[in-house]
N, C-alpha and C positions, 0 to 999 in steps of 0.2 A: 290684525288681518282677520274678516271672517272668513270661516272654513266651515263648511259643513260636508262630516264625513262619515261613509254607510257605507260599513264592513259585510262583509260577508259573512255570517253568520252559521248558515245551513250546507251542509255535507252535501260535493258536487260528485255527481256520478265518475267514478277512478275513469270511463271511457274517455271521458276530455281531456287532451292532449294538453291541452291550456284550462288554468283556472284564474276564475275574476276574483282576487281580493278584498279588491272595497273601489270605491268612487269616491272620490271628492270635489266640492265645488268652493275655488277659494276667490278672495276680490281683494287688493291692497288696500287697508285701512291706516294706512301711516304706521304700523308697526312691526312691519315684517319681517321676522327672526333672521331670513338669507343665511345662511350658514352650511357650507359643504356638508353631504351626506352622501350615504353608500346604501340601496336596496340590495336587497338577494333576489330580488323578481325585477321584471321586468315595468317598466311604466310607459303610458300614454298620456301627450298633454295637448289640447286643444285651444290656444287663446281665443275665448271669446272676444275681450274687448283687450284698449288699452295698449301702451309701452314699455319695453324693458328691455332686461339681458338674462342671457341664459347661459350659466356659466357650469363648462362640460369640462374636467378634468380642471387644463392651464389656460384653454381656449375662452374668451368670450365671445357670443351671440347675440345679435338686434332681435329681438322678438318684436314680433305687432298682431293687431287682429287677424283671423285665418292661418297663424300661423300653424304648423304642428310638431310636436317632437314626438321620437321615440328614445329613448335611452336602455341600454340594454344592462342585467346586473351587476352589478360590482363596479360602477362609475359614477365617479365623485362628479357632483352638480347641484347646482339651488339655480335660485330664477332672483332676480331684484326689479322692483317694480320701478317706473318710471313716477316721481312724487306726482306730477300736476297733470297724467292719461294712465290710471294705477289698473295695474293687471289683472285680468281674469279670465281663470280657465278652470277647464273641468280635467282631473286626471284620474286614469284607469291604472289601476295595480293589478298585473297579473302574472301567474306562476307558471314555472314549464316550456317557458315558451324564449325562443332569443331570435335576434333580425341576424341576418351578415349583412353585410353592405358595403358598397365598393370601398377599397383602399385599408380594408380589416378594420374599418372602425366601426364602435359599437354604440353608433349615436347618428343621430340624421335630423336635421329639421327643414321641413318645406314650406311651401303655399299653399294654401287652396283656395288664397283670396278671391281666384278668377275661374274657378272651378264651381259646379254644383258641390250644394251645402251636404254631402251624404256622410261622411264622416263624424261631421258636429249633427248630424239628426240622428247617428244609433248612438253617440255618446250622450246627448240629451235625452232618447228616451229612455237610455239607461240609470241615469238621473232621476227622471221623472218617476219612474217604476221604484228605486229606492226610495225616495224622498216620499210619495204614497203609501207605501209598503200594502199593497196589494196584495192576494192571495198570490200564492206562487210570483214570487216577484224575482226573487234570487238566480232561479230555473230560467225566466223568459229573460234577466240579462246576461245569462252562459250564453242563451243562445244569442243575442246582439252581439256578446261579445267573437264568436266565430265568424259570425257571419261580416263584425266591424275588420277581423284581421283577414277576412277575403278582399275588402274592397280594398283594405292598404295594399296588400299582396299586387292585386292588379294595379292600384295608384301608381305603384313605384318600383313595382315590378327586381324588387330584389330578393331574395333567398331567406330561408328561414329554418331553424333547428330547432328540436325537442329537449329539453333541457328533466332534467329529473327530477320530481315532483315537489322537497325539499332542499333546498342547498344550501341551508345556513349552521350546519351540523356545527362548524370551528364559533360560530356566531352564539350557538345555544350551549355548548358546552362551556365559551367563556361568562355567560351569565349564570352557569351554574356554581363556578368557582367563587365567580363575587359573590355570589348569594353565601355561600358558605362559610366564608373570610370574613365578609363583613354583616351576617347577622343581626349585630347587633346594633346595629346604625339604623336611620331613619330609609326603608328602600320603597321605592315606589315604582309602577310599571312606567311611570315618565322618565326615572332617574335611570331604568334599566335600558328605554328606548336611547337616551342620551347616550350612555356608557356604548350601547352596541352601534347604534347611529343605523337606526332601522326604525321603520315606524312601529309605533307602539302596539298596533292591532294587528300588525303582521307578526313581531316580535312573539308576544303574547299564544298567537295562532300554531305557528313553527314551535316554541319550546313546550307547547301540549301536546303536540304530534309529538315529538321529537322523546320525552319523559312520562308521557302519559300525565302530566296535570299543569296546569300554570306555574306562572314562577312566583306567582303569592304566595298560592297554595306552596306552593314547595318550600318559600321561606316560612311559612308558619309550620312545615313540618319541619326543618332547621332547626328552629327556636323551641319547637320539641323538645325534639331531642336532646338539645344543651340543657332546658332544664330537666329533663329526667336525669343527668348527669350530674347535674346539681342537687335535685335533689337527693340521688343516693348517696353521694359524696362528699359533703358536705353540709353545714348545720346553720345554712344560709338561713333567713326566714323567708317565707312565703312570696312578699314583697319583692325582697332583692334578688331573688329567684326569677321572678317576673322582667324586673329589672337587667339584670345582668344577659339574661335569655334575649333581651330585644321588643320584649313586648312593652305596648304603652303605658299599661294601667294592669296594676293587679286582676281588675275584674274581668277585662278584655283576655289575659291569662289562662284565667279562671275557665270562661267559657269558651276556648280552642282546649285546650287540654283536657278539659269533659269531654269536649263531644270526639278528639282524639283518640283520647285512652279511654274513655268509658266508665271513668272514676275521677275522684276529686285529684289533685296534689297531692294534700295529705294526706290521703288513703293509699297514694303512692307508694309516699317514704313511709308511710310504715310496715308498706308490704317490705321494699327492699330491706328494713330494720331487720322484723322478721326473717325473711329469706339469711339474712349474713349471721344470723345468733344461730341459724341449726348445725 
């Protein structure tokens, strides 16, 4: 499937009720992963072209060109392209913000086939503004994107609520525990998005908020700290120290733990040697 996808990068003024997370533009290439997932924000999707299904919860959906969905967070859905008219759309991720909509459900998808194009024109120029990356780009698609959730508003004339600006706190704390537990394994921000079934750049986004650093950076302070444990503790060598801790390579070791502690390994243990003989 190509995807191309442009996160949000830059800190949106706390005034905004709603925040844009990223944009992406994807097109069915014969390999489309389809697999249930669960955001903690809210999404927009616009079919450009193309056939398919749009599968919400237990429910399946016909999709076709001008289609639009909204899916509100916490609802399981993927899309499956049709093989021989393969789908594509642009979708908006955004935080804050949630629909109502008749019958309590937290999902909708319409026409616009027979309507003017104004929804696919502020989603595209919001597109177009990332994909450029223009001075103040990020800023001019906040405001598309207000100004895109007025015309839905009047489109379809349903109801809408503020949601709190975070809500994946059970989401980031359980990637904290994996990180912890499984240190020593091969972890990656893909493997983390898999594990929480959130996208990877929002994932990432929320557990910085959420801990003050990423969840790399926090597994490399992990594997820290197991081996300063190691090393005080035991007469491991250098190496297995590395090893044991989760790192790749001694040397790779070597250079998080300088610029960490501010001194070698072995300068380490033999402060702690030190330290335990007085």
């Amino acid at each position: 499937m190509g995807t191309s996808i442009y996160p949000m990068t830059q800190p949106i003024a706390d005034t905004a009720q709603n925040k844009l997370l990223y944009i992406t533009h994807s097109k069915y290439e014969n390999d489309w992963p389809s697999q249930p997932h669960i955001h903690p924000f809210t999404e927009l999707f616009y079919v450009k072209d193309g056939l398919g299904d749009f599968m919400i919860e237990e429910e399946k959906y016909a999709i076709q060109k001008d289609d639009f969905v909204i899916v509100n967070a916490g609802i399981s859905h993927t899309e499956v392209s049709s093989p021989s008219m393969p789908l594509e759309y642009v979708t908006i991720g955004m935080e804050g913000l949630s629909f109502s909509f008749e019958g309590n459900k937290d999902y909708i998808i319409f026409s616009c086939k027979n309507e003017p194009k104004d929804l696919l024109f502020y989603m595209s120029a919001m597109l177009s503004e990332m994909e450029e990356k223009n001075r103040d780009c990020e800023v001019i698609c906040q405001n598309l994107l207000e100004v895109l959730i007025i015309k839905l508003i009047r489109r379809t004339n349903f109801a809408f609520e503020v949601t709190p600006s975070v809500q994946i706190n059970r989401e980031c704390v359980k990637i904290k525990r994996y990180i912890e537990a499984n240190y020593v394994q091969n972890i990656t921000l893909d493997s983390l998005a898999r594990l929480s079934h959130l996208n990877k750049y929002y994932m990432a986004h929320a557990f910085t908020l959420h801990y003050g650093c990423s969840p790399i950076r926090y597994l490399c302070q992990t594997r820290i700290k197991a081996s300063k444990e190691l090393l005080a503790n035991t007469d491991y060598s250098i190496t297995e120290v590395a090893q044991y801790a989760g790192f790749s390579s001694q040397s790779y070791f070597a250079q998080c733990f300088l610029k960490s502690c501010g001194l070698t390994a072995s300068a380490y243990r033999k402060g702690c040697k030190k330290q335990a003989a007085l």
